[in-house]
Structures are given as structure tokens and as C-alpha cells.
C-alpha positions as CSV (number, residue, x, y, z in Angstrom):
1,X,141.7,117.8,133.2
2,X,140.4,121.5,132.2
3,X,136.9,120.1,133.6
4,X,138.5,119.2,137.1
5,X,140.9,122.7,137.1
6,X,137.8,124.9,137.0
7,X,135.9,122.8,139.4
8,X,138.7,122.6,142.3
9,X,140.6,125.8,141.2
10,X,139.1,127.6,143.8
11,X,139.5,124.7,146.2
12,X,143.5,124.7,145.4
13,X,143.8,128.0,145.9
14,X,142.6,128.0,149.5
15,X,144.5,125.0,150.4
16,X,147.5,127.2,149.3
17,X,147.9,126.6,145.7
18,X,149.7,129.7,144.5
19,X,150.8,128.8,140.6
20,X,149.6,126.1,138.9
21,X,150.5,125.0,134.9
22,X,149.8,121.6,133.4
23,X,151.1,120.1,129.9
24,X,148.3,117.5,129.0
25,X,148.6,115.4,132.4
26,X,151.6,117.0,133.7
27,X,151.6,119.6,136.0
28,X,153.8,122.2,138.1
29,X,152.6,123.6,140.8
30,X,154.3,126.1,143.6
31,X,153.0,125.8,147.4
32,X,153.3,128.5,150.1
33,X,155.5,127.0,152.6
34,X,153.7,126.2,155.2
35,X,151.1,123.8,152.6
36,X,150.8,120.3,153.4
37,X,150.6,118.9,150.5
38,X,148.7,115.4,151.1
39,X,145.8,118.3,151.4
40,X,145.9,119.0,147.7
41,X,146.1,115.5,147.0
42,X,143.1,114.4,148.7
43,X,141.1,117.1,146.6
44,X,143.0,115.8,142.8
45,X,142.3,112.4,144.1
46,X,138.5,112.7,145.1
47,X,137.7,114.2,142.4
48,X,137.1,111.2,140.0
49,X,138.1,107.4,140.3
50,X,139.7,107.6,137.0
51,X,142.0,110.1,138.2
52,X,144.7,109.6,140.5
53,X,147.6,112.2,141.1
54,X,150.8,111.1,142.4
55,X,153.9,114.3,143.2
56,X,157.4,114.9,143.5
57,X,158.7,117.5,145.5
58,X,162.2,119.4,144.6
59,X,165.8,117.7,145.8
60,X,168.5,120.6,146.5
61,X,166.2,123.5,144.7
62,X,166.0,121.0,141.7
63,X,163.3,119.4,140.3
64,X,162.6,117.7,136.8
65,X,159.5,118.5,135.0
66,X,159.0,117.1,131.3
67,X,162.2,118.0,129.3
68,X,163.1,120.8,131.6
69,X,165.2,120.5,135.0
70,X,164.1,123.4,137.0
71,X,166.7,125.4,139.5
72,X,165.5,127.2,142.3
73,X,168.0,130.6,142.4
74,X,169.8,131.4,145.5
75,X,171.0,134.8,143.9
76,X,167.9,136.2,143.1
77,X,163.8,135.4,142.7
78,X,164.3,133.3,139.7
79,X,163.9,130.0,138.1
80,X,166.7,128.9,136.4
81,X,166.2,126.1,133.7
82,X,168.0,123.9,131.6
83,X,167.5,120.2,129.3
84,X,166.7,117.6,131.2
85,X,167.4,113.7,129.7
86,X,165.6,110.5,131.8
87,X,168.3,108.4,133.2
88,X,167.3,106.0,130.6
89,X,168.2,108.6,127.9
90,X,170.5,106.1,125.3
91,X,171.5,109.0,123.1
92,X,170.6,107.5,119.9
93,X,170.4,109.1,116.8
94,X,169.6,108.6,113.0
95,X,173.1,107.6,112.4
96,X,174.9,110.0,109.6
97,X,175.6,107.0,107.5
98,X,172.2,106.4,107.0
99,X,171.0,105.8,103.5
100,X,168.0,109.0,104.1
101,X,167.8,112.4,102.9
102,X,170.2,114.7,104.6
103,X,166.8,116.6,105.8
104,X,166.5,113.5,107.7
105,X,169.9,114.1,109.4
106,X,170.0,117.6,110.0
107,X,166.5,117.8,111.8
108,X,167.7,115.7,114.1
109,X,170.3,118.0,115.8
110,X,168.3,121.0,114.8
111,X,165.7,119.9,116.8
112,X,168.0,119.2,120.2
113,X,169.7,123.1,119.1
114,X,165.8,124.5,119.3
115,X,165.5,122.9,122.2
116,X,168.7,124.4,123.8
117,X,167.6,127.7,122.7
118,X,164.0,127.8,124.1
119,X,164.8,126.2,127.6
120,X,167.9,127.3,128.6
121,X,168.1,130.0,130.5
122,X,171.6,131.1,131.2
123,X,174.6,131.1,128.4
124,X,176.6,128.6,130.9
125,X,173.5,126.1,131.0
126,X,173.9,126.5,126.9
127,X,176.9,126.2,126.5
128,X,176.8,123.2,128.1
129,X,173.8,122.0,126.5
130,X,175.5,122.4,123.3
131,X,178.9,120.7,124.0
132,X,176.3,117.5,125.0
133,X,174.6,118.1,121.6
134,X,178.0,117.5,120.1
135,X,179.0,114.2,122.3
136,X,175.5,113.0,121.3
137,X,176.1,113.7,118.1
138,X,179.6,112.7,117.6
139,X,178.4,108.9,119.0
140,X,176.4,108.9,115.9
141,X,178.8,109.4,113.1
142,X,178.0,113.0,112.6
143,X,181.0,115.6,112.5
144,X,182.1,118.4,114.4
145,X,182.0,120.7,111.8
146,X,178.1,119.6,110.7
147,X,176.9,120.1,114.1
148,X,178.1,123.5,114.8
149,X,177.3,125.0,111.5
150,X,173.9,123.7,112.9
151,X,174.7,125.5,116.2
152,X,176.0,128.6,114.4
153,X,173.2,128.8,112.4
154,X,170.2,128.8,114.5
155,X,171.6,130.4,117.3
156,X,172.1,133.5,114.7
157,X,168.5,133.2,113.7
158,X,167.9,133.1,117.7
159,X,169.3,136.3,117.7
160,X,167.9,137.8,115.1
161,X,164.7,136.9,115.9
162,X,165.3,138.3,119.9
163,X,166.6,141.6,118.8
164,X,163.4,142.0,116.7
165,X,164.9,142.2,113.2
166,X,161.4,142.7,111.2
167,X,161.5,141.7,107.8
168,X,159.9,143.7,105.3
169,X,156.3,142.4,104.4
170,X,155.6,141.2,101.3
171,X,153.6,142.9,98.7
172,X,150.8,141.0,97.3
173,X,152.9,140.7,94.0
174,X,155.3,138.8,95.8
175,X,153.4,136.3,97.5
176,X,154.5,133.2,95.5
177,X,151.7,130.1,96.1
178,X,153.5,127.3,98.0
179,X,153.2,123.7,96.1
180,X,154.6,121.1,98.4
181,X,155.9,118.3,96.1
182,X,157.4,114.4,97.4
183,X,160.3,112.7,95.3
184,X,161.8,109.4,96.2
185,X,165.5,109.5,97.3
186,X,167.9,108.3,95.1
187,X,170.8,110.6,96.4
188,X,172.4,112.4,93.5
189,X,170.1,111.4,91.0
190,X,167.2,113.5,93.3
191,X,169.1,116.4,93.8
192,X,169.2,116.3,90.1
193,X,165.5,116.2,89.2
194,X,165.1,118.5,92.2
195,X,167.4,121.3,90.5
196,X,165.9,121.0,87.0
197,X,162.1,121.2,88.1
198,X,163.1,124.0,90.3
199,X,164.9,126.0,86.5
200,X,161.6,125.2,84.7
201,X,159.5,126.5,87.7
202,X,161.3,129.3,88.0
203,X,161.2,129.8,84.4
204,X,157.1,129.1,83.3
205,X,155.7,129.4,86.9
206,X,157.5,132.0,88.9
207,X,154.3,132.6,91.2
208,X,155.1,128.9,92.7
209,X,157.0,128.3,95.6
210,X,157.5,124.9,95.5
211,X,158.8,123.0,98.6
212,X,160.6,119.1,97.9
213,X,160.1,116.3,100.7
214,X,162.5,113.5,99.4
215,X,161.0,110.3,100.8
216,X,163.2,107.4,101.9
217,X,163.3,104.0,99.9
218,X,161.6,101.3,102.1
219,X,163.8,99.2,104.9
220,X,165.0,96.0,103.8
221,X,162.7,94.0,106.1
222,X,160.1,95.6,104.4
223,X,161.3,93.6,100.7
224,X,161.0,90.0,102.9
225,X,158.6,88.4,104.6
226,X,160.5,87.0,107.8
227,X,157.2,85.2,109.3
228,X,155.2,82.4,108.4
229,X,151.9,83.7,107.2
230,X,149.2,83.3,109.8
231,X,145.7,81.3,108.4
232,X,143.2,84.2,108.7
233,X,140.7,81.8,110.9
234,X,143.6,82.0,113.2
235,X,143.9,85.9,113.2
236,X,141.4,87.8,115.8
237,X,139.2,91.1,114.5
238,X,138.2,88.7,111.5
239,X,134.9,89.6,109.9
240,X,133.2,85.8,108.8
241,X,131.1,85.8,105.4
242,X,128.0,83.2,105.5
243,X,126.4,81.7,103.0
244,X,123.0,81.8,103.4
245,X,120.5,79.4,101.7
């Protein structure tokens, strides 16, 4: 794809490409008005047998690209953007029930909250992104109060981070080496052995900064073998030892 942009780039622009931005094989391109596009397509589409460009072309000022549904103002010369879910979206979750770490939980919704923040652009498209966050999130056992202590706290990170709240640097006393360390889940029991090899860090090696991944016990399918084992002269990609005389 980069190999085909600076070939035709010039081509594209005379045809009366004016922006053009691609994610992977994705792109979003704005026209002057008076471009026909089955132009630009002849010149993605001749370009290589391999590749073949198909478009969509905005419905009321809207169109969909990736995760983002794009709004063409009528106020003013701006895009304005917002989440955008497939209409086969199902809305499911890691259910809050789940026998997993609550990391396992929480990133869940944190990552639909980043999400919200990044893309969004106006407070109303937010706020509506985040009472859909909730719905989603209420389908999957998780509470009102855990999502929007979620909400609450990223969004005041957002914030922060916008109104360029700079941290003071560390000095090179206080750079602590991080030690990333995985302990099987066993709920209390974890958070346990977490807290007491966290004291004794702290205690003999305070230059450690030592970060816990709890991992999951294994599915129950996993314990059970729920198919007949296959002979391995039945199984393809099978490499055949010979005797030789």
C-alpha cells in the first residue's frame, strides 16, 4: 500500500484527490465536488491485480470509517465524530461473574471509556457514548457504580492530561527498575501473596518496581478431552520417519 501511494499519489491528486489517510487497508479520502470518482478507481484498481478497491460514499453528511462515524457539520467547517458499532455489534462482554482477575474486568470498560475519550468530539456525542458504555455494561452483570468510577476516573486523567498538568521528572535516584512478575489467580489467596512480596520488596529491594499479571486458571474444556483422538496417519502436515536398510 505505501508502494502504490507514492506511485499514484501524484496521479490522485490530479484526478482531484484533495486528503487522503489510510489505516492498514482502509482509507478516507475527501474529493472536490465536481470528482468522479469511478476515475480514482480505475487508477487503485490498475495498479496491481492483487489489489482491488471497492468505496462508499457518505449518506446525509455521515459516513462510517473503522470505529469512527464521521459527521459532516452544517454549522461550521468541521468534522464531527463519534463511536461507531457494525450492525452486527452483540455487545458482549467478559461477564463480571467471571472467575478472572478483576484486571481482566476492568480493562474491558476502560478500554470502550479510552475509546470515548479519543474519538468523540463533542460533550453530547460523549455523553452519549458513555450512557451506551453503561447499557453494554449493565447486560454483562457489571454495576452502575463500577462503570462510572471507571468513567470518573479516566475522564479526570483526560483532563489532566489536556490541561497539560506536567509531572515533575524523576531524579535518577528515584528511578525504581520495573520487574514484571505472573502469579496464578486464586482470588484472595493471590491478593495475599501479592501484598506480602510487595512488604518484602519494599523492604530489601526498594529500587524495584515490581508489576503483578495474575493469570487465569485454565477453562474447563481445557481439563477434558471432548474428541476422539485422531490416528496421526489420519492427520495432514505429518512428517513420515523411514527406515532405511
Amino acid at each position: 500500500m505505501t508502494n502504490l501511494e507514492t506511485t499514484l499519489m501524484d496521479k490522485l491528486i490530479n484526478a482531484g484527490v484533495c486528503e487522503w489517510h489510510r489505516y492498514v487497508d482502509d482509507t478516507f479520502v475527501l474529493f472536490n465536488s465536481i470528482t468522479c470518482i469511478d476515475n480514482i478507481l480505475s487508477i487503485l484498481n490498475n495498479f496491481h491485480p492483487s489489489i482491488k478497491f471497492t468505496y462508499k460514499i457518505e449518506d446525509g453528511d455521515k459516513l462510517e470509517c473503522l470505529d469512527v462515524l464521521i459527521t459532516r457539520s452544517t454549522e461550521c467547517q468541521l468534522f464531527q465524530t463519534t463511536i461507531y458499532r457494525k450492525p452486527t455489534y452483540t455487545g458482549l462482554l467478559m461477564n463480571y461473574h467471571s472467575y478472572v482477575p478483576m484486571q481482566y474486568k476492568k480493562s474491558g470498560i476502560i478500554t470502550m471509556v479510552n475509546r470515548a475519550l479519543i474519538i468523540c468530539s463533542t460533550y453530547t456525542s460523549l455523553a452519549a457514548e458513555f450512557n451506551e458504555i453503561r447499557r453494554i455494561g449493565l447486560l454483562n452483570g457489571y454495576t452502575s457504580s463500577f462503570i462510572d468510577t471507571i468513567i470518573g476516573i479516566k475522564l479526570r486523567q483526560y483532563r489532566k492530561k489536556n490541561n497539560d498538568v506536567i509531572q515533575s521528572p524523576q531524579t535518577g535516584s528515584d528511578v525504581k527498575k520495573r520487574m514484571y512478575v505472573e502469579i496464578p489467580f486464586i482470588e484472595n489467596a493471590t491478593k495475599e501473596f501479592r501484598n506480602k512480596i510487595t512488604h518484602l520488596c519494599n523492604k530489601l529491594r526498594p529500587d524495584l518496581d515490581i508489576q503483578f499479571f495474575m493469570k487465569p486458571p485454565p477453562a474447563v474444556q481445557m481439563l477434558y478431552q471432548t474428541k476422539d483422538p485422531i490416528n496421526k496417519k489420519m492427520k495432514s502436515d505429518v512428517v513420515y520417519s523411514i527406515k532405511c536398510t
